[in-house]
N, C-alpha and C positions, 0 to 999 in steps of 0.2 A: 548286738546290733547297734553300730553307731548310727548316731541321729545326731545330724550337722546342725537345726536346730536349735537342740539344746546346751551347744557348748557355752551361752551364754544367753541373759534376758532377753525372750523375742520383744522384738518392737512391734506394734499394732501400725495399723495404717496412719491412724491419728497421728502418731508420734513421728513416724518418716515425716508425716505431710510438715509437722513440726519445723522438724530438722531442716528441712528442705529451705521452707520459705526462711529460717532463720540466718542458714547459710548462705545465702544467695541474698538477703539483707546487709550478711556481715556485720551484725548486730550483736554486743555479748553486754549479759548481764553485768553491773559493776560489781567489781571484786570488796571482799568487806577490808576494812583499814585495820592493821594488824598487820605485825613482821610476819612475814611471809615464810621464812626459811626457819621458825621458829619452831620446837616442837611441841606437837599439840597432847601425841599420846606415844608411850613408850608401851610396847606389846612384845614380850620377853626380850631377844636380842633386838628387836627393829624397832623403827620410829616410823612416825606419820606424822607430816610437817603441817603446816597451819595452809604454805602454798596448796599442798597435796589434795585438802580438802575444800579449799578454794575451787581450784582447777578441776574437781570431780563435780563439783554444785553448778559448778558453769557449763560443763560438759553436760549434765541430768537436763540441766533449763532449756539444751537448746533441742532435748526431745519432749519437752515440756510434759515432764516429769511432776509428778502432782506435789505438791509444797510436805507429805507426808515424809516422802521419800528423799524431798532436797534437804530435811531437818533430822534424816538417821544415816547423813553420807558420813561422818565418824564414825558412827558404830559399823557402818557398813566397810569400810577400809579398814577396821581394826580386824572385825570377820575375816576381810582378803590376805590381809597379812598371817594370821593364825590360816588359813587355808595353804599359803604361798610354803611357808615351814613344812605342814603337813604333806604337801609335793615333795619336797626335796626331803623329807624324811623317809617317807616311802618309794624315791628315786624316780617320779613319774614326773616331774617340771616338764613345761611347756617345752617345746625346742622353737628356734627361731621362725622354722618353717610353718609351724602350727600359728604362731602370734601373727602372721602376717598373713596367711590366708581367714582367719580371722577378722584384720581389718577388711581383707578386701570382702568377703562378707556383707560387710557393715556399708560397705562402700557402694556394693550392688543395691540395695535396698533402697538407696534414692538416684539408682542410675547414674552412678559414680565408677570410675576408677581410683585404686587404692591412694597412687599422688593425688591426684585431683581430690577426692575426699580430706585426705588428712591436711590440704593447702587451703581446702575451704574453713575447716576446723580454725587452722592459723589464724585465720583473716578473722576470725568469732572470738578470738584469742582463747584458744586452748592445743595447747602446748601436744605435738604426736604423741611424748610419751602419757599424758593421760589415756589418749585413747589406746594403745599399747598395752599399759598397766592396768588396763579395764580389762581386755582381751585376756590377757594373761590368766587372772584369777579365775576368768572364767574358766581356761582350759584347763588351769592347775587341777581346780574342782572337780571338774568333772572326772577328772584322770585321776585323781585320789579316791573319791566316792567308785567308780565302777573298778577300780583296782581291788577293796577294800571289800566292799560290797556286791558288786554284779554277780557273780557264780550264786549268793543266796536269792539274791532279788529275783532269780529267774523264773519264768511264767509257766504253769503247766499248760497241757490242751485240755484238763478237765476245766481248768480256774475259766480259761476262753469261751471252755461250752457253758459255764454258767451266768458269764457273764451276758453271753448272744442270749440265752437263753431269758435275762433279766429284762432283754430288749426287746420280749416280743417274741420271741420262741417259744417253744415247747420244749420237752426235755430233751436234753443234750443240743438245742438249737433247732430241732428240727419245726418245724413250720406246716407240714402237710405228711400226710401219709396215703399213698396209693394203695389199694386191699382190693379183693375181691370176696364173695362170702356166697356157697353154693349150698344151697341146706337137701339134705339127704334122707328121705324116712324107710323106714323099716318095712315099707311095703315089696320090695325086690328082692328080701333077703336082708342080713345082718348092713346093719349103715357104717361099723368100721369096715366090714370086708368091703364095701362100694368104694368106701374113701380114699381105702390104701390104691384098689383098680384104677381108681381116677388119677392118685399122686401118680401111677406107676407110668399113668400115659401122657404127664405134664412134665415141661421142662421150662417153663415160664409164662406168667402169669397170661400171657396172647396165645397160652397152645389151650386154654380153658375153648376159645370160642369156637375152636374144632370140634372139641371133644366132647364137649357139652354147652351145648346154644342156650339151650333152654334151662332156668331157673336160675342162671350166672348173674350174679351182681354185683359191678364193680365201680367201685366211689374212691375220690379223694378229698380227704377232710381234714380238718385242723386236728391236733389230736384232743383238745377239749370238745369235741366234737361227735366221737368216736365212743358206742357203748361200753361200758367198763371190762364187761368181759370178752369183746373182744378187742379192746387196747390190751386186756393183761394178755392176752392169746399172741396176738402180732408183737409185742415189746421183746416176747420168745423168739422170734425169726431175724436172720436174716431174709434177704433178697431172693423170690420163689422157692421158700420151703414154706407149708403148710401146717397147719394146727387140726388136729381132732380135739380138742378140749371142749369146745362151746358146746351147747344144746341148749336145746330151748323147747321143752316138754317132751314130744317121742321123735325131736327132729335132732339131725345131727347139722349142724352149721361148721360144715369144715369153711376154713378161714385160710385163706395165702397173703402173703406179702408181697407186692407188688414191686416196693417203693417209695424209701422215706427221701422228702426234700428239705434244704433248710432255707432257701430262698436268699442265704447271705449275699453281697456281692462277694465278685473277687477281690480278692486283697483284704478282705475285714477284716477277718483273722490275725494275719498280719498285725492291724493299728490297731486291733483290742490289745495283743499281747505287747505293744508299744507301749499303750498305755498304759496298761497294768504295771508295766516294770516300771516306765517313769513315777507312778503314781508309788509305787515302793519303795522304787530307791533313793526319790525323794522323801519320805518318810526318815529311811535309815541314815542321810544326810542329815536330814535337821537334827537326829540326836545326837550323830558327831560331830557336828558343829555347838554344841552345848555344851558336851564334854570338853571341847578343845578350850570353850572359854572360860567353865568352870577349873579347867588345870592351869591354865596362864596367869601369867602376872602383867595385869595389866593398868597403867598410871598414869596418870591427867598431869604431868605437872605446871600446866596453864588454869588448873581448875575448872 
């Protein structure tokens, strides 16, 4: 399931509104004094210029970017470049078309079109291909992680039920359960032979109040709600079949299933098991992105 999204860091509101007023200021941070075209870090076959990470810090500021993240935009373009390899090792690189709908993206998010964005960017002095080369990684990334990863990351519907279920459910998600509970004694004869007669002339839990008006009683309750023994009676059924199991001293409490709810919306499902993945295969990200920087050769020669 692609999720347009996450091809790259979401911006928060703050951060558009950032952007916004910075671009429409046409204001840009001053660049630091140092050869520009100089290299900063050598990251097996690639470099990253001193420009590169200039042009990436002016880019962050004008989403006002918190000073954590303006102070790790090195290690963070050595990351992209070890990413950028890992694409074109595994053949999944960006295609043109991908980096460009990308910007335009970026460009909806403060009610932009893609020229008009990337013109305003100019005028803040940062250069299209910054913002290109930002897009890029992102897509690289993404398209190396679910190449690599997606088929394990994938979400069961048990992991979903328990996850609804963490949120306020009952088991497997459900939330209510509809029952009815008719108690039967041995004064007309044996209470199994009455209960089978009864089952035989029910075909759903509304043919009860035909067939027997009197002593029917039927509730929906949470299932923490619900006596133990007949939650363990009903967790046996499905949807109008019945239980002889219960009693309750010389009564027989036949038990039907009415009707389990789980009250989710529509679509929850759905963004549980969105999240779940994301939540996973960003995990399995971060450790290949470790491995990728523990195997590289990577060197400062500006110090």
């Amino acid at each position: 399931m692609t999720n347009r999204a996450n091809r790259f860091p979401t911006l928060t509101l703050a951060l558009v509104a950032g952007l916004f007023c910075a671009l429409l200021a046409g204001t840009a941070p001053p660049a630091a004094a140092q050869s520009p075209f100089a290299v900063a870090v050598r990251v097996n076959d690639d470099i990253v210029t001193n420009y590169e990470i200039q042009q990436r810090r002016q880019f962050l500021s004008l989403l006002n970017a918190p000073p954590e993240v303006l102070q790790g935009v090195r290690d963070t373009l050595v990351n992209e470049r070890l990413q950028n390899q890992a694409a074109e090792r595994f053949g999944v690189s960006a295609e043109p078309e991908d980096i460009e709908n990308g910007v335009a993206e970026f460009a909806a998010r403060v009610n932009m079109g893609p020229e008009q964005f990337v013109n305003a960017l100019g005028r803040a002095g940062v250069a299209p291909e910054t913002l290109r080369d930002f897009v890029r990684a992102g897509v690289n990334w993404r398209n190396v992680v679910r190449a690599r990863f997606g088929p394990s990351a994938q979400v069961t519907d048990a992991e979903i039920d328990r996850a609804l279920s963490a949120d306020g459910g009952g088991s497997d998600g459900v939330t209510a359960i509809d029952f009815a509970t008719i108690p039967i004694t041995g004064g007309r004869g044996d209470p199994r032979a009455q209960a089978q007669a009864l089952r035989d002339q029910v075909d759903t839990c509304d043919d009860l109040y035909g067939v027997r008006p009197e002593g029917l009683e039927r509730q929906t309750l949470p299932p923490s709600e619900i006596p133990a023994d007949i939650a363990a009676a009903l967790s046996r059924l499905d949807a109008d079949e019945m239980s002889f199991d219960v009693t309750r001293g010389g009564t027989l409490l036949v038990t039907m299933l009415c009707g389990r709810s789980s009250g989710i919306p529509e679509g929850a499902r759905d963004q549980v098991r969105e999240q779940l993945f994301q939540q996973r295969i960003g995990s399995y990200a971060s450790g290949f992105l470790e491995e990728l920087r523990a195997d590289a050769i990577i060197t400062y020669p500006g110090g």
